[in-house]
N, C-alpha and C positions, 0 to 999 in steps of 0.2 A: 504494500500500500504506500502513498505517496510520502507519507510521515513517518515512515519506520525508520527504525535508529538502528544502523549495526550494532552489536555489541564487541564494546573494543577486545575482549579479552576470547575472542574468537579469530581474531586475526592474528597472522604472525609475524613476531618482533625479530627480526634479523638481527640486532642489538640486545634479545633476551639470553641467555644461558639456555642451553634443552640439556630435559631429563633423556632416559632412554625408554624404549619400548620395547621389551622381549616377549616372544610368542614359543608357551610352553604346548604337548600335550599333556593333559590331566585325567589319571585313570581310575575309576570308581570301585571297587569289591563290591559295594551297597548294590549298585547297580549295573553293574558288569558292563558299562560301555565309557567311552572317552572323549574328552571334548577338548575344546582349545581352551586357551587361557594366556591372555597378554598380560605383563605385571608392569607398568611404569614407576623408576623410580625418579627422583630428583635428580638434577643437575647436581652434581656434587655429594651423592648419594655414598655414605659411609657405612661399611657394613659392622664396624667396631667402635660404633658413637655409642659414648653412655646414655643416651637415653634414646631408647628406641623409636623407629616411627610411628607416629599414628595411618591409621590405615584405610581405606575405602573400597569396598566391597561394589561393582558392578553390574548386576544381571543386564542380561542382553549387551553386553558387554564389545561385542564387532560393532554393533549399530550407534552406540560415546564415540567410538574411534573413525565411524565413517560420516556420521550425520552429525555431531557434535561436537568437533576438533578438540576432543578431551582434551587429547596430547598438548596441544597449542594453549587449552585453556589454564590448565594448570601450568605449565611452565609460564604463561602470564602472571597468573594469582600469587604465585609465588617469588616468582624475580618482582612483584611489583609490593610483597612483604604482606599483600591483603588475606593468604592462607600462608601457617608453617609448611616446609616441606612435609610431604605426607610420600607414602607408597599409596598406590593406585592400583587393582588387579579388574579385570575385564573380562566375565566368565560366558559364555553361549551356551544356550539349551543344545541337547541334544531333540528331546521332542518337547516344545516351547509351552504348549498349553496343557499336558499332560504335566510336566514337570510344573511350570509355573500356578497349574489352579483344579487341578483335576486327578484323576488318581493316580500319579506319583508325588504327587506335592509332600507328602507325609515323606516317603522315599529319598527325592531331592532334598527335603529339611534336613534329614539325616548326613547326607553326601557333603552338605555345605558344612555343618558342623562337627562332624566326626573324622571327614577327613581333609575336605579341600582346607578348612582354615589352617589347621595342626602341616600341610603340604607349604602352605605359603611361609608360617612359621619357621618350617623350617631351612626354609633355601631363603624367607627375606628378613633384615633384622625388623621386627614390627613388634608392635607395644603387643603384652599381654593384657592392658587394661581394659577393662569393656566398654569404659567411660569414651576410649581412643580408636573405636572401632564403629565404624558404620556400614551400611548395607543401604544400596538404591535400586529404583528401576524402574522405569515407568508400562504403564497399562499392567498386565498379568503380571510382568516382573513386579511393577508398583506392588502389589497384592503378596508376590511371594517376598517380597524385603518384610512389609510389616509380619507375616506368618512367622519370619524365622524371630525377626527383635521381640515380637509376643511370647513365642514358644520360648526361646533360646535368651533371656533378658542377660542371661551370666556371658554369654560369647560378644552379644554387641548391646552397645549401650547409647548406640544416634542412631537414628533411622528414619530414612528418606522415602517414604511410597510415594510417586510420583503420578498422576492420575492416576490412582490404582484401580482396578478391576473388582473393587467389594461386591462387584450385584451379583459373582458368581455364587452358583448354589443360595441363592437367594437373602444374598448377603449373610452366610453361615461365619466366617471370619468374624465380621465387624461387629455382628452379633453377639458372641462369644467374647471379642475383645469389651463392647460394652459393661458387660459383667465383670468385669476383671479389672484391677486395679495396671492405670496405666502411668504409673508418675513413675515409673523405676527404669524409663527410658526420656530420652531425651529426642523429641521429634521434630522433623521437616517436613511440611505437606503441603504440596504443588498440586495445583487442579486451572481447567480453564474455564468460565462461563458458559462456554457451547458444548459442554461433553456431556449432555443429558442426564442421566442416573449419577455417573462419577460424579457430576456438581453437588447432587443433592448427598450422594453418602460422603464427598469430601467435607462439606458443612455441618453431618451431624460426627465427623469425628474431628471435628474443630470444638463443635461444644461438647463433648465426650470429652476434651483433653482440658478444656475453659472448666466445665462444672468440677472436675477431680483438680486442677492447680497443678497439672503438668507441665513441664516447660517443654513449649515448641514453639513453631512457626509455623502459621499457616497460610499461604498465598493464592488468590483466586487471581487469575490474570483475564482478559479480554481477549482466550486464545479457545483455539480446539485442540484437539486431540493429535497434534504433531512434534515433529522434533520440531522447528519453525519456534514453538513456543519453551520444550522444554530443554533446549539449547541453553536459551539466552537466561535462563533461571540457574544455572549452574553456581554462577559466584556465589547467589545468594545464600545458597546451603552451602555451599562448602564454606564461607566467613560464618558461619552461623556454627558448623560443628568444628574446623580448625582456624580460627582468629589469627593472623599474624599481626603482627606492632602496627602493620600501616591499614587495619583492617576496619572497613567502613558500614554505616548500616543501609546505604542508599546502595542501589542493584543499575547495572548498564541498562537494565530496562525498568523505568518507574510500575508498580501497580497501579491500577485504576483502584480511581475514590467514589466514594459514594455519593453522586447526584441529589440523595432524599435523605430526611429522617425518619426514622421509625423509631415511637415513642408505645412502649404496653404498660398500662395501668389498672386496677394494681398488677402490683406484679413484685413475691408471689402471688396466687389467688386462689379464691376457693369457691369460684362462681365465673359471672359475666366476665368478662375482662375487655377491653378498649384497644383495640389497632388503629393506633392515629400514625401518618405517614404524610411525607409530600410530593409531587412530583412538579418537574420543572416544566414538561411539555404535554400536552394530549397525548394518546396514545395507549395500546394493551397494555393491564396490568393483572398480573395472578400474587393474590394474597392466598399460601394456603399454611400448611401446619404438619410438621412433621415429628415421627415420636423419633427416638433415638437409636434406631436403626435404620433409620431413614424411610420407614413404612409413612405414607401422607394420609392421617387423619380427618381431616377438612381440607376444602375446600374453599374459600371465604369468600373470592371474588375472581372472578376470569372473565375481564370485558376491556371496552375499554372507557376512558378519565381523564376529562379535562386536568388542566396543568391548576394546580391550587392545594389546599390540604383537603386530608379526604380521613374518614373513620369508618371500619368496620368494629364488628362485636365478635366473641368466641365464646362459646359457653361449650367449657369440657365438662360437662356433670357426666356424660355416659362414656369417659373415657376414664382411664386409672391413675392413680396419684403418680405425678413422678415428673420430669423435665421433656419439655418438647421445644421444636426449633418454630418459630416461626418466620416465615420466609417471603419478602416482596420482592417481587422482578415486575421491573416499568422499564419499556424500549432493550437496551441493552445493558442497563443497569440493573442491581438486585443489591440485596442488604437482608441480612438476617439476623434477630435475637431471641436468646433463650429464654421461656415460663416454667417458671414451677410450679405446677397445680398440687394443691395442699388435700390431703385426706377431706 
């Protein structure tokens, strides 16, 4: 589009230092087959430095290195002091949607943990700490990074799902992860406004991570379901889980802000409650209501609204006590905030 902004730390700096790029095979017992596996380290990469690297974990791993100028990006991040040097490894399914979300998933959890990480360990100097260890990937990989940092909290302790794929098996992951205490990791979460489903389960494990006082990040961009979008978000998680001295909280690409208010009163509540909002232009607007696994309760409003302020009502009496999202989208803008409906 006419107003896109490169992002600089995708292009390559002839004047930067470069790390290296080695391409392993990687062979499983769990599952008796073998895949590739590239390991980037730093420019200047010591294998007998006292304190070991911190580390980041890749799923879909060919597609960073061809869609994403990993390689270029981190040697930017780092010759430019905004991430510590880190080690980088770069893993490919063998069969991508069985492995990533379907019946090997249990299998591959295994293979990542039991031997590929203990494989890296030991051929790269990498932190044992979990607090220094991350795991990403977007769509299906998105879904299999958060399975392993759920399942596995003691191996990785940052965790990046990148529009992850929750709606598989009908949101059975997010599910489960709702139930479960999620502050014992430290989270990144990247989604775009046009990914349908993935919007709405990225926002309820935004207020899943808000309501428990997790620390994360969580970024909704004005993007779809591409590399295009989840390229140019790279800096932003990586200064988020390894900070270096010159490390900034603004991203090569700004987020979009929110156009309206949304104001709910009371709030919590144990009756009627008030959806007051504003919109800047005419145009469709959907008020609806979602519980915390991202199942939509209500409906409120799908029409469309003059530009001005505007109220709806909600009345959960035949729904169950507990937290729900409530969610406005007018034109290309949206904004969502959390209720707590009281017994």
């Amino acid at each position: 589009m006419p107003a896109y902004v490169q992002p600089w730390e995708v292009t390559e700096d002839p004047a930067v230092a470069r790390g290296s790029l080695t391409s392993h095979t990687f062979s499983s017992a769990i599952m008796g087959n073998s895949r590739q596996v590239q390991v980037y380290v730093p420019a200047g990469y010591d294998p007998q430095r006292a304190d070991p690297y911190p580390v980041i974990l890749y799923h879909d791993g060919s597609d960073y290195t061809r869609f994403a100028s990993i390689k270029t990006v981190l040697d930017n991040l780092i010759a430019a002091a905004r991430i510590e040097p880190i080690v980088a490894f770069f893993v490919n399914p063998v069969n991508r949607e069985a492995e990533y979300a379907t019946n090997q998933a249990d299998a591959f959890t295994s293979v990542v943990v039991e031997e590929l990480m203990p494989w890296v360990a030991a051929n790269y100097h990498i932190s044992s700490d979990r607090t220094r260890r991350a795991v990403t990937g977007p769509s299906y990989a998105g879904l299999a990074s958060a399975r392993h940092c759920f399942e596995h909290p003691e191996v990785f302790g940052l965790c990046a799902p990148i529009s992850p794929s929750f709606w598989v098996a009908n949101r059975a992951l997010l599910n489960t992860m709702s139930q479960n205490d999620l502050t014992g990791i430290k989270w990144y979460v990247d989604w775009g406004t046009y990914e349908s489903s993935i919007t709405t389960t990225g926002r309820v494990l935004e207020a899943l991570l808000t309501q428990q006082g997790a620390t994360f990040k969580a970024m909704e961009w004005h993007e779809g379901h591409s590399w295009g979008s989840w390229r140019a978000h790279q800096d932003t998680m990586l200064e988020f889980f390894f900070p270096g001295v010159n490390a900034t909280s603004s991203n090569s690409v700004e987020p979009p802000s929110d156009d309206f208010d949304l104001s709910l009163y009371p709030n919590p509540t144990n009756g009627r409650t008030t959806i007051a909002f504003q919109t800047l232009d005419a145009g469709p607007v959907q008020v609806a209501v979602f519980d915390m696994v991202g199942r939509r309760v209500a409906m409120l409003h799908d029409g469309t609204l003059p530009p001005g302020s505007h109220r709806t009502e909600w009345n959960p009496a035949a729904h169950a006590a507990g937290t729900y999202l409530v969610h406005v989208t007018t034109g290309p803008d949206s904004v969502s905030r959390m209720i707590a409906v009281l017994p």
